[in-house]
C-alpha positions as CSV (number, residue, x, y, z in Angstrom):
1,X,-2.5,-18.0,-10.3
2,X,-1.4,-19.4,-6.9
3,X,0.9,-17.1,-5.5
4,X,2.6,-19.4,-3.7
5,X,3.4,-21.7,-6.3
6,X,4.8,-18.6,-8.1
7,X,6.7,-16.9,-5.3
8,X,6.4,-13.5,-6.5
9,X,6.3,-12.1,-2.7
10,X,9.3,-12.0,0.1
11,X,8.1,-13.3,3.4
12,X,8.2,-10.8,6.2
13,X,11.1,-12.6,8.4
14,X,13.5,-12.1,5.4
15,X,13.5,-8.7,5.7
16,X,14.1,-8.3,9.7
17,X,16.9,-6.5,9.2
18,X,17.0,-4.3,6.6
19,X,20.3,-2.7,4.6
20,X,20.0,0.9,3.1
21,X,17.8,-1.0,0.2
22,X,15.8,-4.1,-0.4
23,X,14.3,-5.1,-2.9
24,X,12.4,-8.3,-3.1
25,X,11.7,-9.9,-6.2
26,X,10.8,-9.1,-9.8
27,X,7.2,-9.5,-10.3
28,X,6.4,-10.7,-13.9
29,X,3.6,-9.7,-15.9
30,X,1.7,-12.2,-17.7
31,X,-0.5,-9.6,-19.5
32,X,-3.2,-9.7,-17.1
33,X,-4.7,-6.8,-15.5
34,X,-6.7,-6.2,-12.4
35,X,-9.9,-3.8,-11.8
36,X,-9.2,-0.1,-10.3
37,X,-11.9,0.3,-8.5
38,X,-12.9,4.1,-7.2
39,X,-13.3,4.8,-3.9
40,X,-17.0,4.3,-1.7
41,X,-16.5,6.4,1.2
42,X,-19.4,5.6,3.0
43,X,-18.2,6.6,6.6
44,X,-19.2,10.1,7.9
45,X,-16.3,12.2,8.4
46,X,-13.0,12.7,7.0
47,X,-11.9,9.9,4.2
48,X,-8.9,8.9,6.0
49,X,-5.5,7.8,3.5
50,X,-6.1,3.5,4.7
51,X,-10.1,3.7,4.3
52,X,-9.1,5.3,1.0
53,X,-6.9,2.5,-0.1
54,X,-8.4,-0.1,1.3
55,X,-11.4,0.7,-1.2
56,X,-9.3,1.6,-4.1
57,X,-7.9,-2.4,-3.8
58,X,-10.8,-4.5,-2.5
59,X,-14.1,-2.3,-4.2
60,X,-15.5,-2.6,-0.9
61,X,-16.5,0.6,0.9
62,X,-14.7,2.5,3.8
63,X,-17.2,0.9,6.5
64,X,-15.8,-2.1,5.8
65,X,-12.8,-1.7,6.4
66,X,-13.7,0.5,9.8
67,X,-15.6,-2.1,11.3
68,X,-12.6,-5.2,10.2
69,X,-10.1,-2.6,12.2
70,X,-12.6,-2.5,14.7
71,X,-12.2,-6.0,15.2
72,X,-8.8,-6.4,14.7
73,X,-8.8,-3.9,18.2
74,X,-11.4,-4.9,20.1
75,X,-13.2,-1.4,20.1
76,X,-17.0,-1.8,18.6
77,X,-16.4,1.7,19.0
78,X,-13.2,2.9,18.3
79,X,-12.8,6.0,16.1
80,X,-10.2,4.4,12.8
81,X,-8.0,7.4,11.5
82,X,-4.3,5.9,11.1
83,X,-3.4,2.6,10.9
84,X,-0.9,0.8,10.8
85,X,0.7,-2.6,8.7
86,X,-0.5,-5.4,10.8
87,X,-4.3,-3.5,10.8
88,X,-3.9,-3.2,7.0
89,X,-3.1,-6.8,6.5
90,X,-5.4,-8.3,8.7
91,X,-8.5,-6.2,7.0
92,X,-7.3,-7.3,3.0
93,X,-6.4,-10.9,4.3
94,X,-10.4,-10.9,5.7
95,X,-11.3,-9.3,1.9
96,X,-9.6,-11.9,0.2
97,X,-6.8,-10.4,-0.9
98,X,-2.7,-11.0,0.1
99,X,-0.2,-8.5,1.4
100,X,3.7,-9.2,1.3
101,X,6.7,-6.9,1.5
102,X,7.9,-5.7,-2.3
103,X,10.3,-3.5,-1.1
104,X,11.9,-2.1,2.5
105,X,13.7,0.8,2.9
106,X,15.3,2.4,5.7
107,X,18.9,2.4,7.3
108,X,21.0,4.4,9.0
109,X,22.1,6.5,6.3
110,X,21.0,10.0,5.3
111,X,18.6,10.0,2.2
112,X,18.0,6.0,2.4
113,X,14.5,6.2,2.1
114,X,13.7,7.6,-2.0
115,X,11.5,10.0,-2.8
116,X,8.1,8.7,-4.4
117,X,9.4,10.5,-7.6
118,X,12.8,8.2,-7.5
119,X,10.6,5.1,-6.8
120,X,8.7,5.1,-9.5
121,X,11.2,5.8,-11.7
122,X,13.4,2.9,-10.5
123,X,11.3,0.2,-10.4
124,X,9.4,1.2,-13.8
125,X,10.3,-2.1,-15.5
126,X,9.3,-4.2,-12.5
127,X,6.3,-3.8,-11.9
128,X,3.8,-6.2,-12.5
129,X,0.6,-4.6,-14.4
130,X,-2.1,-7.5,-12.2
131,X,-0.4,-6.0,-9.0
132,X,-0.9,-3.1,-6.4
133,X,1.5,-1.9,-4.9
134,X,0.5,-0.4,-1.7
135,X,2.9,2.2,-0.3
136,X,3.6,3.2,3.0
137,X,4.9,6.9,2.9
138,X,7.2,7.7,6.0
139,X,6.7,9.9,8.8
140,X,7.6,13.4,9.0
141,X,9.0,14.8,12.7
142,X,7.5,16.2,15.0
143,X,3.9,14.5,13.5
144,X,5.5,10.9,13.3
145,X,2.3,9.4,11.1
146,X,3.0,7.9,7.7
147,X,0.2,8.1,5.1
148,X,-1.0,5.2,2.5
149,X,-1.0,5.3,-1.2
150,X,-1.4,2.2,-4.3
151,X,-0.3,2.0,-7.6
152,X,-1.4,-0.1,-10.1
153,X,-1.0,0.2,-13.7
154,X,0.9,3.4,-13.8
155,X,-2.1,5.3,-12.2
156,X,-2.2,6.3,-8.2
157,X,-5.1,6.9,-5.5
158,X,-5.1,8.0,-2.1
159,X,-7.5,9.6,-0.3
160,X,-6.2,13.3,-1.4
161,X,-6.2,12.3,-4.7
162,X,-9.6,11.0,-4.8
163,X,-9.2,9.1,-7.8
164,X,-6.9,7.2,-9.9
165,X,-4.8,10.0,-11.5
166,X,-1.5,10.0,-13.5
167,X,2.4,10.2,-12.1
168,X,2.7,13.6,-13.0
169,X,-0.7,14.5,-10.9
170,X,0.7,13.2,-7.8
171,X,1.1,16.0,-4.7
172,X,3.3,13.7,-2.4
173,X,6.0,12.6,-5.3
174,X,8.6,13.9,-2.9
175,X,7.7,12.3,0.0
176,X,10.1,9.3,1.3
177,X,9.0,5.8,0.7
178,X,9.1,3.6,4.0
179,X,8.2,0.0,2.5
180,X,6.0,-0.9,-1.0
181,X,3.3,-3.8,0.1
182,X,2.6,-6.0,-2.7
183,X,-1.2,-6.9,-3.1
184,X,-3.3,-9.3,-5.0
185,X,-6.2,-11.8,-5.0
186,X,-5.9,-14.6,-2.7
């Protein structure tokens, strides 16, 4: 399935300005479904939230996805705990996969971000089951980093998780949603 041909992603200069809510398109299911892979945290250290994800998506473990951020820097050396959107696209795009906006939220009003609770809930019927939807959690003040989670299937990973659990196992379903990424194989 091309995605193209389909259209089932937004591109990225549509959404330069963003309202309270966007939403991008209905992805349609055509009864396929895509692996879950579990996560290879080969890396010594912490398993940071994009290794994590990274893994979860592609079945490729973290030191992959270290060294294409690496890369994507210029530091052979560099020490990878958070990245950000353009790092995480440019290391799936190299792993064959494809990353578009789903969904943007933000705005000046209060409470324009959802809970990841309220997100799920309202976008139950559209998402696609062949899919992952990679979520990029906001910030919290005065620590300003966001954190990375996917969804696929009605199951979640990240890297606190440590495996594909259900909703109702989820530890960060009140923390706001920032934008939804929608992956799949290029």
């Amino acid at each position: 399935m091309s995605l193209k041909k389909d259209k089932v992603f937004l591109q990225a200069e549509a959404l330069a300005l963003s309202a309270d809510r966007i939403s991008a398109v209905r992805l349609h299911s055509k009864g396929k479904e895509v692996s879950a892979w579990e996560i290879q945290h080969d890396c010594k250290g912490l398993l940071w939230c994009g290794h994590a994800v990274f893994s979860a998506i592609t079945g490729l473990p973290t030191s992959t996805f270290r060294d294409l951020v690496r890369k994507k820097r210029g530091n052979p050396t560099a020490n990878i705990t958070g990245t950000d959107e353009s790092e995480m696209e440019f290391a799936l795009k190299k792993s064959g996969f494809k990353m578009a906006y789903a969904y943007l939220f933000g705005g000046k009003a209060k409470n324009s971000r959802p809970g990841f609770a309220h997100f799920l809930q309202f976008t139950r019927k559209e998402r696609a089951r062949e899919v992952f939807y990679l979520i990029a959690f906001a910030g919290y003040k005065p620590r300003e980093c966001g954190h990375w989670g996917v969804v696929l299937n009605n199951k979640f990973i990240d890297n606190d998780s440590g495996g594909w659990v259900d909703f109702s196992d989820i530890k960060r379903r009140r923390m706001p949603v920032d934008a939804v990424f929608a992956v799949k194989k290029a």
